[in-house]
KEVEXMAR-872408 format. One line per 8 residues: number of its first residue (from 0); their letters; for each residue x negated, y, z of N, C-alpha, C. Coordinates in steps of 0.001 Angstrom, whole numbers, plus 524288, in hexadecimal, padded with zeros to 5 digits. Each point is the difference from the previous one (the first is absolute). Example, Ala and Ser with C-alpha at 12.3 -4.5 7.8 and 13.67 -1.06 7.14 Angstrom:
0) as) 7CC7A,7E9C6,81E78,8037A,804A6,80000,7FC7C,804B0,80000 ~ 8015E,8041A,7FD30,7FCCC,804A6,8003C,80302,80442,802DA
// end
This chain:
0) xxxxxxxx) 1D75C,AC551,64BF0,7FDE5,80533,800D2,7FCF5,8019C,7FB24 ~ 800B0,80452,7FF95,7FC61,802A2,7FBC3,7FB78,80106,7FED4 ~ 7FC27,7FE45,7FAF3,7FB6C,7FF1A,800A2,7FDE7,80350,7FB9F ~ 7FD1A,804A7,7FEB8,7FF53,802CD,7FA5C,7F937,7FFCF,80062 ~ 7FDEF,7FFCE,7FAF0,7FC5D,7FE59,7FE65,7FC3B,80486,7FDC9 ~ 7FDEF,80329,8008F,7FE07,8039A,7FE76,7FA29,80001,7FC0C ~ 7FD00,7FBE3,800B8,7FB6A,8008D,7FCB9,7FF6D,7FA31,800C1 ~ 7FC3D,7FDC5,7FDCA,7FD55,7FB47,80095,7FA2F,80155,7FDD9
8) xxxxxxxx) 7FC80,7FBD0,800D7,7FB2A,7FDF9,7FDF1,7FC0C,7FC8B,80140 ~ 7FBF6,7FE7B,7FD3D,7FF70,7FC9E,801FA,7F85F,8023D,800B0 ~ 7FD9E,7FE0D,803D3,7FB81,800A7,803A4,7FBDB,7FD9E,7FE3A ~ 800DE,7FA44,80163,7FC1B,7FBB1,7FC4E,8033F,7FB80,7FE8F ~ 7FE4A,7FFA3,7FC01,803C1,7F8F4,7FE17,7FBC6,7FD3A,7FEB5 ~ 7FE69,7FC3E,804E7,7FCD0,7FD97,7FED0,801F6,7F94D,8014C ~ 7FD79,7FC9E,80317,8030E,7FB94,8015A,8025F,7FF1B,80249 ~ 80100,8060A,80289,80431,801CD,803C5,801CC,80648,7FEB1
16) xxxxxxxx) 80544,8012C,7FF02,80043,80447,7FF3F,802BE,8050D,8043D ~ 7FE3D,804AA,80028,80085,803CA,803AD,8027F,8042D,7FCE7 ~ 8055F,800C0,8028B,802A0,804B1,7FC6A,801C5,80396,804F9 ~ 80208,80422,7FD55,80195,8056E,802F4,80405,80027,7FF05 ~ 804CC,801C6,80408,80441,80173,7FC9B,8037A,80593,80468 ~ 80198,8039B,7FCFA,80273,8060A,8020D,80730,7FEFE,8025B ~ 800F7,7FE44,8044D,80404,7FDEE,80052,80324,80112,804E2 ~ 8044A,801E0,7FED5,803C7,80285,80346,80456,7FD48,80124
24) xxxxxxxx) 8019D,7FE34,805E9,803E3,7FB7E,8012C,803FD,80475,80377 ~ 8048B,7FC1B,80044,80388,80110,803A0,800A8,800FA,8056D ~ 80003,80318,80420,7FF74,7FE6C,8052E,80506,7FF62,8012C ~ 7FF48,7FD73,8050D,8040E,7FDAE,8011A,80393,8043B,8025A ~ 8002C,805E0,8006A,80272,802B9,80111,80287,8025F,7FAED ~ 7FE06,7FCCD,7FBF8,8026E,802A8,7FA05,7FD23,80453,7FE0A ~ 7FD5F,801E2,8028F,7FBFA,804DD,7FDBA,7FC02,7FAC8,7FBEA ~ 7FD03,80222,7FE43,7FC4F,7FE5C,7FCE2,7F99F,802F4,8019B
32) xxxxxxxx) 7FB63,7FA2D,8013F,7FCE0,800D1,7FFBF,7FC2B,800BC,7FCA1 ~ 7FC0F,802B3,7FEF9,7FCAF,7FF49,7FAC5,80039,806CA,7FD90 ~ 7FD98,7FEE9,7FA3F,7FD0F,7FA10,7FF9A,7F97F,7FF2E,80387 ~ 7FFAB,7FD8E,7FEDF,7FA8E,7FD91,803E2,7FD29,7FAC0,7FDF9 ~ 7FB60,801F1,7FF73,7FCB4,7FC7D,7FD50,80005,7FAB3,80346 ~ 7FF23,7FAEA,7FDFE,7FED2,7FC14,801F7,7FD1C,7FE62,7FABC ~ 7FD16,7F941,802BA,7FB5B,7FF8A,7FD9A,803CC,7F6E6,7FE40 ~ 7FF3B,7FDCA,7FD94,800C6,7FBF5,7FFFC,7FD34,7FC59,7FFDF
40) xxxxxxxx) 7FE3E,7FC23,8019C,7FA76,7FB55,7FD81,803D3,7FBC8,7FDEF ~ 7FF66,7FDA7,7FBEB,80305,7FD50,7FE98,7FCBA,7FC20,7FE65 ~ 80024,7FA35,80470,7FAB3,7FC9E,7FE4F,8031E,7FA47,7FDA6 ~ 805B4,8007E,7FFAB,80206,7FBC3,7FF4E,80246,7FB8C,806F8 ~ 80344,7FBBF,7FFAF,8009B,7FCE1,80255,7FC3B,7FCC1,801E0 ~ 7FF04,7FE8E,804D0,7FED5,7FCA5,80272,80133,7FABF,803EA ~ 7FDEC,7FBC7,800F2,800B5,7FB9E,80417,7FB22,80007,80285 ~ 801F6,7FE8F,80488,7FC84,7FD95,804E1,80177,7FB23,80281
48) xxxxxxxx) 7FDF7,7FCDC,800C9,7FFA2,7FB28,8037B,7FD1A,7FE38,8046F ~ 80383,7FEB6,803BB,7FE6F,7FD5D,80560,7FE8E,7FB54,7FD6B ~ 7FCCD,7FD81,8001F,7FF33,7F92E,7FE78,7FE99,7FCBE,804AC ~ 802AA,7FBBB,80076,7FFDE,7FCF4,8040E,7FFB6,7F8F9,7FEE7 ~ 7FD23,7FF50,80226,7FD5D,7F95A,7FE71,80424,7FE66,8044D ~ 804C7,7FBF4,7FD48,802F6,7FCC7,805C8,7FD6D,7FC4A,8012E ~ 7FAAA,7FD9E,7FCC7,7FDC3,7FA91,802C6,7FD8E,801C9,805AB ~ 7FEDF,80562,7FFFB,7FB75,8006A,80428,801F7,805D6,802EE
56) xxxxxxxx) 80512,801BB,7FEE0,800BE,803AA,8031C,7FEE0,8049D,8002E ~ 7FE15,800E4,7FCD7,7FA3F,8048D,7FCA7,80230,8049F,7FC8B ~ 7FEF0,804D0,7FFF1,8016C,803E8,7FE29,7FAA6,7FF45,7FB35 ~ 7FF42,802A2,7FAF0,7FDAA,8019C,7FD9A,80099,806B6,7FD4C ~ 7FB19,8013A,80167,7FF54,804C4,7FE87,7FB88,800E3,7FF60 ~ 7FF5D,8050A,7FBDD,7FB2A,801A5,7FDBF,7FCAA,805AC,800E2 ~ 7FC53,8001C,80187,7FB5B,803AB,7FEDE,7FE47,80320,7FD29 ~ 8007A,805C4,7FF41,7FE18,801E7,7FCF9,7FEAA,80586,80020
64) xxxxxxxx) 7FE74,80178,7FBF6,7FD50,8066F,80120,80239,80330,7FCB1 ~ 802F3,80373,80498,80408,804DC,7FD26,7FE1F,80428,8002A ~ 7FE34,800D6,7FAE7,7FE56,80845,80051,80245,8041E,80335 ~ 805DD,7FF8D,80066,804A6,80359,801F2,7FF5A,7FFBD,805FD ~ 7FEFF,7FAB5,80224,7FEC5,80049,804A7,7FA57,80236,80478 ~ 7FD27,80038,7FAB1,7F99A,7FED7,80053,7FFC0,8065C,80169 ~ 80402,80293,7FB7C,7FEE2,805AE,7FEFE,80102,802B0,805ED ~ 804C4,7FDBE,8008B,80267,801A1,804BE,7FF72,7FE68,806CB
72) xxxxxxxx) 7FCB2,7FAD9,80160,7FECE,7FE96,804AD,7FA20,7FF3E,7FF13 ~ 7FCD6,7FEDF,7FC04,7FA8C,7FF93,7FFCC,7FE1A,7F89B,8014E ~ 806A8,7FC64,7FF57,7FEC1,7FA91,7FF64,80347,7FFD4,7FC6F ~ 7FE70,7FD63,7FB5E,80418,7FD2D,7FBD2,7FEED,7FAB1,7FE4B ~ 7FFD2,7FEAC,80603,801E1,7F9FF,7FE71,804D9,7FF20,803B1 ~ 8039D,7FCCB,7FD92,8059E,7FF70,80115,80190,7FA19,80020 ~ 80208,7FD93,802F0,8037B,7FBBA,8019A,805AE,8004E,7FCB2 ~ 801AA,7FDA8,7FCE5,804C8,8017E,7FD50,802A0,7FBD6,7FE75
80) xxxxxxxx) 80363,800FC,7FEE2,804F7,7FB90,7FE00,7FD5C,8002D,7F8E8 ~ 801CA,7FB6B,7FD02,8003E,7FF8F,7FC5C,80239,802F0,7FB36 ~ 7FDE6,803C2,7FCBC,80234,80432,7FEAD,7FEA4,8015D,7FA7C ~ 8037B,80264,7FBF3,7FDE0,8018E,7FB71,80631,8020B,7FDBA ~ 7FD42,80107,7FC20,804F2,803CB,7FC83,80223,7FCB1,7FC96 ~ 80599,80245,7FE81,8049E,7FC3A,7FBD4,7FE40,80289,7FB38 ~ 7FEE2,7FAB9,7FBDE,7FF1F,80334,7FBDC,804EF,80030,7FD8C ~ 800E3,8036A,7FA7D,8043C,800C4,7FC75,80244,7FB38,7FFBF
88) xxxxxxxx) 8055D,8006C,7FFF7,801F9,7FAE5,80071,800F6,7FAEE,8017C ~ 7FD2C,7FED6,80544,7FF53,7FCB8,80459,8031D,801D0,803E8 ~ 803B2,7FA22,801A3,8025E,8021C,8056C,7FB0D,80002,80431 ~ 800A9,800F1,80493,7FE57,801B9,80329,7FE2E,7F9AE,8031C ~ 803F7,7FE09,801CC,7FE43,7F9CD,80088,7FADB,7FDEE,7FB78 ~ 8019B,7FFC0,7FCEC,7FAC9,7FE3E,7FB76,7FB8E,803D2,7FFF2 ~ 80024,803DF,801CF,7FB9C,8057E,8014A,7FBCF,7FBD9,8044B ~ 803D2,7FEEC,80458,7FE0F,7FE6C,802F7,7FC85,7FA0D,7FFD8
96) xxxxxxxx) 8031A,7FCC0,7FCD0,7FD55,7FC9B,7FF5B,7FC83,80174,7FE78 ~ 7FF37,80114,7F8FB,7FBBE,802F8,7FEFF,7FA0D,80190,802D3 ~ 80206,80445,8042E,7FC71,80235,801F0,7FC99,7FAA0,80348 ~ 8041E,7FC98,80314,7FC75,7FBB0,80312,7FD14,7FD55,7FD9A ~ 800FB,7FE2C,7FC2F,7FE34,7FDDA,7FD37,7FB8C,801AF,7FE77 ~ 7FF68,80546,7FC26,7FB01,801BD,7FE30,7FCC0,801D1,805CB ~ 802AF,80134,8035A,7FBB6,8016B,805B6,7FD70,7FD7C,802CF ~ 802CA,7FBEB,8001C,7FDFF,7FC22,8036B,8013B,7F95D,7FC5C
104) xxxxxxxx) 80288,7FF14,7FD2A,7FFFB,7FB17,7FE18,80485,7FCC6,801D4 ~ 802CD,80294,8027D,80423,7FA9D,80250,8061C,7FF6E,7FC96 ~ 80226,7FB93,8004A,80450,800B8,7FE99,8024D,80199,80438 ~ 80721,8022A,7FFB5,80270,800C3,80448,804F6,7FD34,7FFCC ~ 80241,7FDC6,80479,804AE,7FEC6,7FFD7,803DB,8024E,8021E ~ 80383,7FED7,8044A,8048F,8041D,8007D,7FE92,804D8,8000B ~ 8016E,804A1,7FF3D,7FE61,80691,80093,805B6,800C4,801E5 ~ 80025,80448,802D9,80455,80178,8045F,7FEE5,806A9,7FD7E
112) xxxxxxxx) 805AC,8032D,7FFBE,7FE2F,804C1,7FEE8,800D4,802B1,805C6 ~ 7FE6B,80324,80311,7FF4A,80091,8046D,8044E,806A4,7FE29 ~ 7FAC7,803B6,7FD86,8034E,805DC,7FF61,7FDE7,80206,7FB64 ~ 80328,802C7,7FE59,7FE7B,803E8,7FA3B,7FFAE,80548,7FFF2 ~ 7FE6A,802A4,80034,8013E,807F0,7FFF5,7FACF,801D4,7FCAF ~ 801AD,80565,8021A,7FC98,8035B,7FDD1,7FA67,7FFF4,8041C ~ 7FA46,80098,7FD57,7FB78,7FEB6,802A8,80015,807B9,80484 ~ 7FF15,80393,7FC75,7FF91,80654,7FFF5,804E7,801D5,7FE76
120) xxxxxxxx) 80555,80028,8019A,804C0,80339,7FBBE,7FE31,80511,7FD68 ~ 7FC12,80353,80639,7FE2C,803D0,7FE62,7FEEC,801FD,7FBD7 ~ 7FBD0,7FC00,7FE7F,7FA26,801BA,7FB72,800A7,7FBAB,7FC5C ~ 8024D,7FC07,7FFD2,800E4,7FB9A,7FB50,803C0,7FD00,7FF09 ~ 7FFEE,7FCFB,7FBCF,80366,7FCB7,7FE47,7FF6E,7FAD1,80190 ~ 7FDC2,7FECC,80243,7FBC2,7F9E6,8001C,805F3,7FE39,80640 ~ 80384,7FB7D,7FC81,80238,7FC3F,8024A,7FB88,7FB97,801DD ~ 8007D,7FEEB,8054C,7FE97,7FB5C,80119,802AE,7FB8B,801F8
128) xxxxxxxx) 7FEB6,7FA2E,7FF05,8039E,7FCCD,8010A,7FBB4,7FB91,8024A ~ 8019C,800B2,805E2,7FEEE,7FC46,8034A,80063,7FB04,80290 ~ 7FC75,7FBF4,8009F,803BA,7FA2A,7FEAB,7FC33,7FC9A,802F1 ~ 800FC,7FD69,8018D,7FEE9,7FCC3,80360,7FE9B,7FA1F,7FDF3 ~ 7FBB5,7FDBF,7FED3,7FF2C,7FB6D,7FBCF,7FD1C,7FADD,801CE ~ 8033F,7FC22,7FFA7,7FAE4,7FA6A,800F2,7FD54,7FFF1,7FBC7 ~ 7FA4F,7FCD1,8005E,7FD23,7FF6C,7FC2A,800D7,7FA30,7FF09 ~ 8010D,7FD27,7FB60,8019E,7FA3B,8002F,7FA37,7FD96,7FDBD
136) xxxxxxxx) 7FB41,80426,7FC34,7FDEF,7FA3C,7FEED,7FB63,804F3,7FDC5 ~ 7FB9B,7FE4B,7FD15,7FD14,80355,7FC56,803B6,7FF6F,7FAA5 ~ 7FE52,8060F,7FF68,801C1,80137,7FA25,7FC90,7FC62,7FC57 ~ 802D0,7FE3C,7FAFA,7FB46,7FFEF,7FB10,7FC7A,803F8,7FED7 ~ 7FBD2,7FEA8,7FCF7,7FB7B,80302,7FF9E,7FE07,8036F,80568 ~ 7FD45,80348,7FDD8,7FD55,80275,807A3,80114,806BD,7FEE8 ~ 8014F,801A7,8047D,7FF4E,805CD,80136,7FDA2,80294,7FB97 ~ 801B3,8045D,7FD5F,7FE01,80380,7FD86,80237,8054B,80071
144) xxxxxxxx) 7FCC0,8036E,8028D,8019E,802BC,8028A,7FC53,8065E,80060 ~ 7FB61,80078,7FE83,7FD8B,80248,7FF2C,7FFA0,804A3,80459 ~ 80071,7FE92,8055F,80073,80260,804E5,7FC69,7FD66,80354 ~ 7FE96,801FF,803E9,7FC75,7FB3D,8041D,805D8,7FF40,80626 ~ 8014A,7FD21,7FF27,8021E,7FF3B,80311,7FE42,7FC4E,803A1 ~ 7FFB4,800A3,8054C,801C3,7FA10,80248,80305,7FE07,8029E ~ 802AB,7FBF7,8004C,802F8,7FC2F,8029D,7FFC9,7FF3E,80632 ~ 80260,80413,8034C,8018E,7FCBE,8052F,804B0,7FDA0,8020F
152) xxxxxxxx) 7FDD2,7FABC,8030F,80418,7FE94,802BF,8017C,8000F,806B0 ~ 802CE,7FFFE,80098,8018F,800D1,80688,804E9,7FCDB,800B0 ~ 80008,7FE83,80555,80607,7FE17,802AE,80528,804BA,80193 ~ 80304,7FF8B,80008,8021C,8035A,8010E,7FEC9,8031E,804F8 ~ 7FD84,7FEC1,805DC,7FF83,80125,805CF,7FA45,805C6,7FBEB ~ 7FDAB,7FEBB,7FCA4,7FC00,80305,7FDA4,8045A,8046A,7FE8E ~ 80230,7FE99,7FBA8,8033E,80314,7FCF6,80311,8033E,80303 ~ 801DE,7FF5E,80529,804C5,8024A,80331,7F97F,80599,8035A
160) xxxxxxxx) 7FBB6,7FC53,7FF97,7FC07,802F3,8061E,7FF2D,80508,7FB16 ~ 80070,7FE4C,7FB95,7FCEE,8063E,7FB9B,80437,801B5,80031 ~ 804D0,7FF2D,7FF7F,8042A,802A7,7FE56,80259,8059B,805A9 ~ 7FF1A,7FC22,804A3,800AA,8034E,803A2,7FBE5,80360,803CD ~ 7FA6E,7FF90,7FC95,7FCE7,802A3,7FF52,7FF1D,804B0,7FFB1 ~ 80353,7FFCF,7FAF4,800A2,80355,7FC69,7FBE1,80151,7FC82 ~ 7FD0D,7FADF,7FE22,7F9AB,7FE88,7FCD8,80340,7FE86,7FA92 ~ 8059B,7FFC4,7FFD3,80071,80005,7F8A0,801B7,80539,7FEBD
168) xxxxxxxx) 7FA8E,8015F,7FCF1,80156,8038E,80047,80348,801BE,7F885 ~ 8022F,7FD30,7FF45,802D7,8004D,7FB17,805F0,7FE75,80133 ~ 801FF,803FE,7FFC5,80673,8000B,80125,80377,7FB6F,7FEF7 ~ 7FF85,7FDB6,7FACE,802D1,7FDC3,7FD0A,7FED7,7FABC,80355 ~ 7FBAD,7FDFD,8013F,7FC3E,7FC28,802E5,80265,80019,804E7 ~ 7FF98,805A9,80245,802DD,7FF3E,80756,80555,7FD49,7FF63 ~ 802B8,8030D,7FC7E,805E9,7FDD4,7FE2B,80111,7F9F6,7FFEC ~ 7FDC7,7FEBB,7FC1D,8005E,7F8B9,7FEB7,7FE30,7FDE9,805AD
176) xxxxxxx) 7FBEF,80186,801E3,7FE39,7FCB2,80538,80466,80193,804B2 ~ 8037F,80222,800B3,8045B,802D6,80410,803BA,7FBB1,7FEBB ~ 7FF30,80094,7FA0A,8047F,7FAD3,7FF59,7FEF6,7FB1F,80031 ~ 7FB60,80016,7FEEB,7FE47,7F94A,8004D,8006D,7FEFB,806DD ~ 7FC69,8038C,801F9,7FF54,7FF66,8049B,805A9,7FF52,804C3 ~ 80384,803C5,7FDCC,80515,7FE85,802C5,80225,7F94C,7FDFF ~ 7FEEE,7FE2E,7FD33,802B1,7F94B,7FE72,7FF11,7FC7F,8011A
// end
């Protein structure tokens, strides 16, 4: 289908960038819509991780305080899966290690990719890739991370009572626990 491009620009380019663009698509009746402003955030790729201890049965997940949420319910502290952005040139598996590592300190062993898509199709570009991970051991050296995070753990009968709660309140987080929790 046909896609014409009418203006572009860009908003802020900062460590995340926000562009505009004047853009007129195809409908599916063959007429043409547009053009019509839309807005883009373009923050780059991301991973998230379920982490799960097999000695003890144990989910790991982390704590923390989200502005976005804070702005919008008046609590921003969040229960979440293991999470951070792909930098330039890192697959997405090694993102992830990465991120455990500097967050919490652990090594990981098997990682399972669970699902991949778009986070917003709407409003961004930001692929996420979701995965499901044992932790096999501590990483070398310790966490550096420059966040306050903290570390919880739970059994899964925990993990299934928040999930059908409806107390995670971070999407990506309900997701991994639906799946963990169904296995």
């Amino acid at each position: 289908m046909k896609v014409e491009i009418a203006e572009t620009g860009v908003i802020h380019d900062g460590p995340y960038r926000l562009e505009y663009v004047d853009v007129s698509f195809e409908a599916y009746d063959g007429g043409m819509i547009g053009p019509v402003r839309r807005l883009n955030f373009e923050r780059g790729d991301s991973i998230a991780a379920l982490l799960s201890v097999p000695e003890t049965d144990e989910f790991v997940l982390v704590e923390q305080f989200r502005f976005a949420a804070h702005s919008r319910e008046g609590d921003g502290w969040l229960i979440e899966a293991v999470a951070g952005r792909i930098d330039d040139g890192e697959t997405p598996e090694a993102a992830l290690r990465r991120e455990v590592a500097e967050e919490l300190g652990y090594e990981l062993g098997a990682v399972r990719l669970v699902q991949s898509g778009f986070a917003s199709p709407g409003a961004s570009t930001e692929r996420l890739f979701l995965y499901l991970a044992e932790i096999k051991g501590r990483a070398a050296g310790t966490p550096d991370i420059g966040e306050d995070i903290r570390e919880i753990r739970m059994g899964r009968s925990e993990l299934a009572r928040l999930l059908e709660g409806n107390e995670l309140r971070d999407i990506k987080t309900a997701l991994l626990a639906g799946h963990a929790c169904r296995g």
